[in-house]
C-alpha positions as MATLAB code, in Angstrom:
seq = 'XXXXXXXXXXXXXXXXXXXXXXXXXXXXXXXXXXXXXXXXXXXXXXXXXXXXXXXXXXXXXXXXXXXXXXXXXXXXXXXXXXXXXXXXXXXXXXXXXXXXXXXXXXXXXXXXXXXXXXXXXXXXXXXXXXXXXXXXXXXXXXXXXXXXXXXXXXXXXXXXXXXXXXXXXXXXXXXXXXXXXXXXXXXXXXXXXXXXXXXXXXXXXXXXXXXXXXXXXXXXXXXXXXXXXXXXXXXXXXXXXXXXX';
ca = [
       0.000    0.000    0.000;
       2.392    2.829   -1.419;
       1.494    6.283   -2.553;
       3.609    7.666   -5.311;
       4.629   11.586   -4.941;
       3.539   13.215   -8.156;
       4.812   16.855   -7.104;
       3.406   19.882   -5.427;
      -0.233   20.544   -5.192;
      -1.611   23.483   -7.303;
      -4.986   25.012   -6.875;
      -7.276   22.488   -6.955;
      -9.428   22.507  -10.087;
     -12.736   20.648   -9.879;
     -15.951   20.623  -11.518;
     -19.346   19.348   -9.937;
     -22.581   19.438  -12.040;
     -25.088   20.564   -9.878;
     -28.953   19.728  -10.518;
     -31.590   19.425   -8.600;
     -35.166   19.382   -8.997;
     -35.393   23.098   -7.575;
     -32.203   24.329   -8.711;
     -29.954   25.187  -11.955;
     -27.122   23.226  -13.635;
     -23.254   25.310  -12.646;
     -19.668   24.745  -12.565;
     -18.038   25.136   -9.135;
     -15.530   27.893   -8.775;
     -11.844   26.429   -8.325;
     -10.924   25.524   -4.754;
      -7.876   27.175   -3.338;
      -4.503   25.916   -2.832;
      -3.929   24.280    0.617;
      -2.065   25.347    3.114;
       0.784   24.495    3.511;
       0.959   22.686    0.512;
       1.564   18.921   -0.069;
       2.066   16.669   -2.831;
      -0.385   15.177   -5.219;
      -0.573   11.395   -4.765;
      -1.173    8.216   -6.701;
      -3.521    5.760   -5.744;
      -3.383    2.204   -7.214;
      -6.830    0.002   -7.899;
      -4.836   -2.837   -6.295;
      -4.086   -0.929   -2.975;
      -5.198   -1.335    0.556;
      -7.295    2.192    1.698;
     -10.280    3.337    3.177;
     -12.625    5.561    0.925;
     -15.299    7.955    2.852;
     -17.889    9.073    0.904;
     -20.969   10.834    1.213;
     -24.706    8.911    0.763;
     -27.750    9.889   -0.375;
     -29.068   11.531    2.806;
     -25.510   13.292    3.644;
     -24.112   10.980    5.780;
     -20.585    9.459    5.411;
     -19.287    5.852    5.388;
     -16.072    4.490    4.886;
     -15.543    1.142    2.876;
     -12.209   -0.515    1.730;
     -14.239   -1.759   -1.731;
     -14.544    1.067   -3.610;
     -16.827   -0.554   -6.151;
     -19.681   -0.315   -4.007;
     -19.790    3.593   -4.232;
     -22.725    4.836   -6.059;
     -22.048    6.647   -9.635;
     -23.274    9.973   -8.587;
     -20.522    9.938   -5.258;
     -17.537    8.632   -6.411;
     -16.023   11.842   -7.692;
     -14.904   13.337   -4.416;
     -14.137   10.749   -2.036;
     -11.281   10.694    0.876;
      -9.130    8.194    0.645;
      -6.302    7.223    3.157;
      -3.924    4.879    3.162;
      -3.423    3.132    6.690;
       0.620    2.749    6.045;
       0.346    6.725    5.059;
       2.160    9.334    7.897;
       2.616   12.616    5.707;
      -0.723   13.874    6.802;
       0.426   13.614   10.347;
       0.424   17.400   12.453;
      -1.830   18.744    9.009;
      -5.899   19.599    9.219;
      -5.445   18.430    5.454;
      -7.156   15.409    3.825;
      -6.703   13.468    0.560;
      -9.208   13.104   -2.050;
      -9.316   10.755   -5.061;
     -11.886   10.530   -8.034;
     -13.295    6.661   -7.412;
     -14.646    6.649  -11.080;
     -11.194    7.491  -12.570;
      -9.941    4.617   -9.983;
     -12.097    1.859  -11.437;
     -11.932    2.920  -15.249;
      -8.182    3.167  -15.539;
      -6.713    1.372  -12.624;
      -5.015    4.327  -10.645;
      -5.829    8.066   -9.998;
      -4.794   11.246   -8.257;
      -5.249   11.983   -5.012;
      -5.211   15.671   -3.925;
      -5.171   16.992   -0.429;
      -8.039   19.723    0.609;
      -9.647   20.516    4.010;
     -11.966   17.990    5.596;
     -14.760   20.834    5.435;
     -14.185   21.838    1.920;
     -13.682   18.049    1.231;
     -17.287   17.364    2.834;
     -19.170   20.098    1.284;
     -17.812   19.216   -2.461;
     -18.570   15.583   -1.552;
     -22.633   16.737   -0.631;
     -22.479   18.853   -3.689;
     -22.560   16.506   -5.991;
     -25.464   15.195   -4.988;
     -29.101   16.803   -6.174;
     -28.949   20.166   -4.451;
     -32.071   20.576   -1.593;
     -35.411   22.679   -2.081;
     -33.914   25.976   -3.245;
     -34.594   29.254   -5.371;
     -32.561   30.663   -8.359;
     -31.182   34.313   -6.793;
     -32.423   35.740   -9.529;
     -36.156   34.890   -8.393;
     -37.020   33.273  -11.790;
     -37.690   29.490  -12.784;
     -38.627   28.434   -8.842;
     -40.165   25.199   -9.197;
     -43.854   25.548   -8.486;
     -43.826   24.397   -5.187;
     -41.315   26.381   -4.257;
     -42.979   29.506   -5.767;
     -45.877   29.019   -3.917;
     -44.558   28.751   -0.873;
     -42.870   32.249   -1.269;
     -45.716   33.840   -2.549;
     -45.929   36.843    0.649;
     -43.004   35.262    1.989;
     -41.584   39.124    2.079;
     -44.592   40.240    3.953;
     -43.770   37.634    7.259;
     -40.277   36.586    6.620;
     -39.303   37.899   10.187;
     -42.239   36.089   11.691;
     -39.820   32.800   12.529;
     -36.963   33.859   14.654;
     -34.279   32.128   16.434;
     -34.548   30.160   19.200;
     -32.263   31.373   22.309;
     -28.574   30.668   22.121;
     -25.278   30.343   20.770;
     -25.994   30.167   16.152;
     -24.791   26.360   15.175;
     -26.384   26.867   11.698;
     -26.300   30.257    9.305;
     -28.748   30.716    6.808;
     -28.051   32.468    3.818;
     -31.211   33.542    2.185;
     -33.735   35.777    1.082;
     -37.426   37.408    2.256;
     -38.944   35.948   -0.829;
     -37.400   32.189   -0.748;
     -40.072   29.811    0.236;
     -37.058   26.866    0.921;
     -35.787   29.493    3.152;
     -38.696   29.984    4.946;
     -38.850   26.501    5.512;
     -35.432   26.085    6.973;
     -36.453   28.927    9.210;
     -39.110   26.439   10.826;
     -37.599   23.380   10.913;
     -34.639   24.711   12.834;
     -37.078   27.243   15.576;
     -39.304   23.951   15.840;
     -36.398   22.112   16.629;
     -35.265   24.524   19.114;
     -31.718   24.993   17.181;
     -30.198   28.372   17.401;
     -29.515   29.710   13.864;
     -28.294   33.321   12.254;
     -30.838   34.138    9.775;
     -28.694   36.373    6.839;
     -30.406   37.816    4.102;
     -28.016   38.067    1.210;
     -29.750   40.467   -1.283;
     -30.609   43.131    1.955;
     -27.312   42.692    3.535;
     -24.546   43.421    1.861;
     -21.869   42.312    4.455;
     -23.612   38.770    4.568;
     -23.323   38.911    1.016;
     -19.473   39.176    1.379;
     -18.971   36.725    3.876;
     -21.196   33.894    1.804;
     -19.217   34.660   -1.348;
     -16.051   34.014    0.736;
     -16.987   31.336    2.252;
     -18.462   29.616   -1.184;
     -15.243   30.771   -3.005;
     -13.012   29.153   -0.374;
     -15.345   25.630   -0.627;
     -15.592   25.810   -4.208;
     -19.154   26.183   -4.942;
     -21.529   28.830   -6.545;
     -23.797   30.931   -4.666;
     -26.649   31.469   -7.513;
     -29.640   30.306   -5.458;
     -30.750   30.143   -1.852;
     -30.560   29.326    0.806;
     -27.489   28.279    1.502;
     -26.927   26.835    4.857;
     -23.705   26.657    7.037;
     -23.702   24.190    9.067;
     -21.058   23.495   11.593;
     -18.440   25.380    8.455;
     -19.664   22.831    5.939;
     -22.139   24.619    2.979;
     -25.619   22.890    1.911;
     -26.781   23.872   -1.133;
     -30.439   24.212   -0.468;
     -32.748   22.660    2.212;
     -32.757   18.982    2.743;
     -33.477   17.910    6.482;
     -31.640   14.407    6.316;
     -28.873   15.977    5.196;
     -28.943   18.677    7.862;
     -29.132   16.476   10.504;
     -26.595   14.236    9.078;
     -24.293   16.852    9.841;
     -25.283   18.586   12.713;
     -25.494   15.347   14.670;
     -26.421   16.673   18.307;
     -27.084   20.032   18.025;
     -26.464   20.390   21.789;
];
């Protein structure tokens, strides 16, 4: 179980097609360079690792059979190689493209942060119950759901506490709206950010999304615990807020 050393990382380029039934098809922006920087590795179909990936509802699992990875999750997966000590002392993960893996026998593996790492890997799933920014082609559930949502979009608040979840949305988003009541009917403490009347939340979404390599053309966007959900989808919210306590 040997990695090869293919050379320093560069900025890691990566593309996930994003579609969901309330969303629109877009490139992700390119991820960053890590810090500090480490080399690209090789990993070999014939190799002993462990590959986490993300399923269906947002959780992650780890398997040493790669093959059993579904299609649509097997382009950003963490791999690790047991035998493997250059990762040691770094918050830095490595990530391998399971598809390339299978077809061709080897691939690259690239190291990232575990949180951009996890919110790529969620990405390239079918984004949540969500709103194009530019208020146009909402699916029709979605659009009726924010019809007045301007009129009582402060009606929900937070409930008392310490913010474990930031929501990045709008007055008129119905899937934020929703978000806003599953969280206060949970009792979880969330900031509620409206992106098109604040301009500093604005800012810090774009930085954020620019430093996890995703776009930020519909709403809402949800931080939770520093990992970004593209839209509203309870499993997957819960799959990574765990206990919210």
């Amino acid at each position: 179980m040997v990695f090869a050393t293919r050379g320093l990382a560069l900025a890691t380029l990566f593309f996930i097609a994003l579609s969901g039934p309330f969303g629109c098809r877009r490139s992700t922006p390119a991820l960053p360079a890590v810090d500090p920087p480490l080399g690209d590795l090789q990993v070999l179909k014939d190799g002993r690792y462990l590959f986490t990936y993300v399923e269906q509802n947002g959780a992650f699992a780890t398997t040493d059979k790669p093959e059993i990875i579904a299609p649509e999750a097997q382009k950003m997966v963490r791999v690790i190689d047991p035998a493997q000590t250059k990762l040691k002392g770094s918050t830095n993960i490595y990530t391998t493209d399971v598809n390339e893996l299978l077809r061709s026998g080897k691939a690259a593996a690239r190291p990232m942060s575990r949180e951009a790492f996890e919110t790529a890997a969620i990405a390239q799933l079918p984004a949540g119950a969500s709103s194009p920014r530019a208020g146009q082609g909402a699916h029709p559930a979605i659009a009726s759901a924010a019809h007045g949502a301007a009129v009582d979009a402060g009606a929900v608040t937070s409930p008392p506490g310490k913010a474990v979840v930031t929501i990045y949305g709008t007055s008129w988003c119905g899937a934020c709206r929703a978000a806003r009541a599953y969280f206060a009917e949970r009792k979880i403490p969330f900031a509620d950010k409206d992106v098109e009347q604040d301009s500093a939340a604005a800012s810090e979404l774009a930085e954020k999304a620019a430093k996890m390599g995703i776009p930020t053309d519909r709403v809402p966007i949800l931080d939770v615990r520093g990992r970004l959900l593209l839209g509203f989808d309870p499993a997957r919210v819960e799959a990574l807020l765990g206990d919210p306590t």
